[in-house]
C-alpha positions in Angstrom: 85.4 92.3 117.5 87.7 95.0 116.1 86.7 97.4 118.3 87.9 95.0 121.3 90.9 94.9 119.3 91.6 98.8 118.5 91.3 99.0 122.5 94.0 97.1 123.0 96.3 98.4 120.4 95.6 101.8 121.8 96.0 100.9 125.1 99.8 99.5 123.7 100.2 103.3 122.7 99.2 105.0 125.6 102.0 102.6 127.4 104.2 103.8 125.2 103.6 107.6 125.7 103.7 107.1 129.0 107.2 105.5 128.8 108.0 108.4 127.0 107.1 110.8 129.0 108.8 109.1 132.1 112.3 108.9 130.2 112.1 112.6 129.5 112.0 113.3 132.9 115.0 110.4 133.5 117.1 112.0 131.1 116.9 115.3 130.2 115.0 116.9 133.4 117.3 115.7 136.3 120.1 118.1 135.6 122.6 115.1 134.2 125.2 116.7 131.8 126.4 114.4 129.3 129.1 112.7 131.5 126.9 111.6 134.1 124.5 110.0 131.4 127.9 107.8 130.0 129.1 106.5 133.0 130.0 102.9 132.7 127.4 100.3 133.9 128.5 97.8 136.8 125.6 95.1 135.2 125.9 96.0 131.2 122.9 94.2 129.2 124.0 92.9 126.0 121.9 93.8 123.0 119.0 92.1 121.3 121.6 89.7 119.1 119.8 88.2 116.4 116.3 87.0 116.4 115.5 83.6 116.9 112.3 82.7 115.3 110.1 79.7 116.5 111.6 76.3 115.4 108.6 75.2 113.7 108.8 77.8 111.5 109.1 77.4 107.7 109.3 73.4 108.8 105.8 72.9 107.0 104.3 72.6 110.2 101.8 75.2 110.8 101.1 76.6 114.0 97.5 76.0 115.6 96.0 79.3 116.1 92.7 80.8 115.3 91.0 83.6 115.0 87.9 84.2 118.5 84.8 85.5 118.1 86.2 88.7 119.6 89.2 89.1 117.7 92.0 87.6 119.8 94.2 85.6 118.3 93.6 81.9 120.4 95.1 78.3 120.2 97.1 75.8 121.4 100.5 77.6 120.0 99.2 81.0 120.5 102.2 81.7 122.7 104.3 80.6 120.2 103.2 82.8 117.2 103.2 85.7 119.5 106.9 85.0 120.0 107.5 84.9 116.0 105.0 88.1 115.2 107.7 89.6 117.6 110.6 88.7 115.4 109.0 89.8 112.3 108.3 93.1 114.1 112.0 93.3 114.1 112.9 92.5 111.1 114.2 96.0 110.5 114.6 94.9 106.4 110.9 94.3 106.4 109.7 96.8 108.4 112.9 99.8 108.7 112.8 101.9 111.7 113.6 104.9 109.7 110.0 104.7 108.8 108.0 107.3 110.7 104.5 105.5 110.4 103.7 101.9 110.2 101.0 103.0 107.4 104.1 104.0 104.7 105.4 100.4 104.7 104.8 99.1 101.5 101.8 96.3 100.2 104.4 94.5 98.7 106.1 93.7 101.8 103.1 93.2 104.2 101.6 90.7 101.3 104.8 88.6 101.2 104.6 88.9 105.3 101.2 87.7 105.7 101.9 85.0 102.8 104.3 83.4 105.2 102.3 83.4 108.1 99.7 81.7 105.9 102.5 79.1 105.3 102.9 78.6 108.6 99.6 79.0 110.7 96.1 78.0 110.2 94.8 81.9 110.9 92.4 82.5 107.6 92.4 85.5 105.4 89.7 87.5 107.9 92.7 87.8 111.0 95.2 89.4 108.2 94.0 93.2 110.0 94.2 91.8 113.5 98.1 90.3 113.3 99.4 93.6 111.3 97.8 95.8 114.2 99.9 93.4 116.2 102.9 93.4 114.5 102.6 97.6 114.1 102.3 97.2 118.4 105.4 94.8 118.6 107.1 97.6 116.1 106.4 100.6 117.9 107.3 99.1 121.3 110.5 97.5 119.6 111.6 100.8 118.1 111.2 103.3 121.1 112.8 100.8 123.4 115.9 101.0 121.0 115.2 105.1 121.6 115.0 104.7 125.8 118.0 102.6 125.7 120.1 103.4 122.9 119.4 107.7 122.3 118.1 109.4 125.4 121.0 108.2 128.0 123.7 110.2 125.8 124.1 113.3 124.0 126.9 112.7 121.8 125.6 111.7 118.7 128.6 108.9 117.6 127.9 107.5 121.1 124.3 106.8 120.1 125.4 105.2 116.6 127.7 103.0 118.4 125.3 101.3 120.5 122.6 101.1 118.0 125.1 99.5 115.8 125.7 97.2 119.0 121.9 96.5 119.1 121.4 94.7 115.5 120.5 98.2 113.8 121.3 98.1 110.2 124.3 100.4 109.4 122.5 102.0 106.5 119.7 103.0 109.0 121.3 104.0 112.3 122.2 107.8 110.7 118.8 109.0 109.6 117.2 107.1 112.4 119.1 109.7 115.0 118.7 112.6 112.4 114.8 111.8 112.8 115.1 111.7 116.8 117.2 115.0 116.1 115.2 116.5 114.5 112.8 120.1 115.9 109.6 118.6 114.7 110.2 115.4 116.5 111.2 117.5 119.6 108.3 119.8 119.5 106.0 116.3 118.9 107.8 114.8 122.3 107.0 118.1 124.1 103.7 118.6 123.2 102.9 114.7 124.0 104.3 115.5 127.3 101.9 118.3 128.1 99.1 116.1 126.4 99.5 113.3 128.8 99.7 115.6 131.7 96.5 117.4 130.9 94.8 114.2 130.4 96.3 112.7 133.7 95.2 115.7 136.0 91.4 115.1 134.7 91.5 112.0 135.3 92.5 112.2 138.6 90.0 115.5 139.1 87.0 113.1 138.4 88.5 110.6 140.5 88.2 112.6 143.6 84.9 114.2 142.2 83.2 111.0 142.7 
């Protein structure tokens, strides 16, 4: 059941590298200069505004999900929790995107998150592991999105806290989120991913045509 489970939340992160490695190539391999990268958009998307969470949330009506034998989350409003896991994802209070792992959130807050999904769902106590590897997907995807489409088109550094500031990002956070982005150790980390996925992309494709 996990196991099905860890497969799909590492599937989630190989997306994600491989959105990564794409936008490298987008924005700092196709000889843009900074100018280029800020030119005004004919169709400008707004940003995420606030979160709405589902309505019957904190109503006293819980939602009817459950947990399958093979660790999914399943029932009648599945869709809907999956919609509220992602607004708790983004709760960047709870869960701050300066954090650089998932892991160094605190007990404190995951206990009080889980406490309300309790309130709110009929999941039992066994699916607590299986919605927080969830929510840790919904986080990671949330937070390198806000990277793809907030950091990487520009170069100017107030640019960059200007639109994050435009996407919902706490004031308080939007400085040492860039300083972590900034940073030679996250650089070095994005290059070496880079040449990771590429060395894992030409095997694959060696055994391919070696069949």
């Amino acid at each position: 059941m996990l196991k099905m489970k860890r497969r799909y939340i590492f599937q989630v992160n190989v997306d994600l590298f491989s959105m990564q490695i794409v936008d490298h190539f987008i924005y700092r391999s196709d000889g843009r200069d900074e100018s280029e990268s800020q030119l005004p958009n004919n169709n400008p998307k707004t940003g995420r505004g606030r979160s709405k969470q589902t309505p019957l949330w904190d109503s006293g009506v819980k939602l009817q999900v459950h947990l399958t034998s093979d660790g999914r989350i399943d029932g009648p409003d599945r869709a809907k929790f999956k919609t509220q896991l992602g607004v708790l994802a983004r709760n960047s209070i709870k869960f701050p995107l300066t954090c650089k792992s998932f892991k160094k959130i605190g007990d404190g807050t995951k206990d009080d998150i889980w406490r309300n999904i309790k309130e709110n769902t009929t999941l039992p106590d066994e699916a607590k592991s299986i919605v927080f590897e969830d929510i840790n997907a919904k986080w990671k995807q949330g937070k390198y999105r806000l990277k793809r489409k907030n950091y990487l088109p520009y170069e100017d550094d107030n640019k960059r806290m200007e639109e994050l500031e435009k996407d919902c990002v706490p004031p308080d956070q939007v400085k040492s989120i860039i300083d972590q982005w900034n940073s030679p150790k996250t650089q070095v980390i994005v290059i070496m991913k880079k040449y990771c996925f590429f060395f894992f992309l030409t095997c694959k494709i060696i055994r391919k045509f070696n069949r």
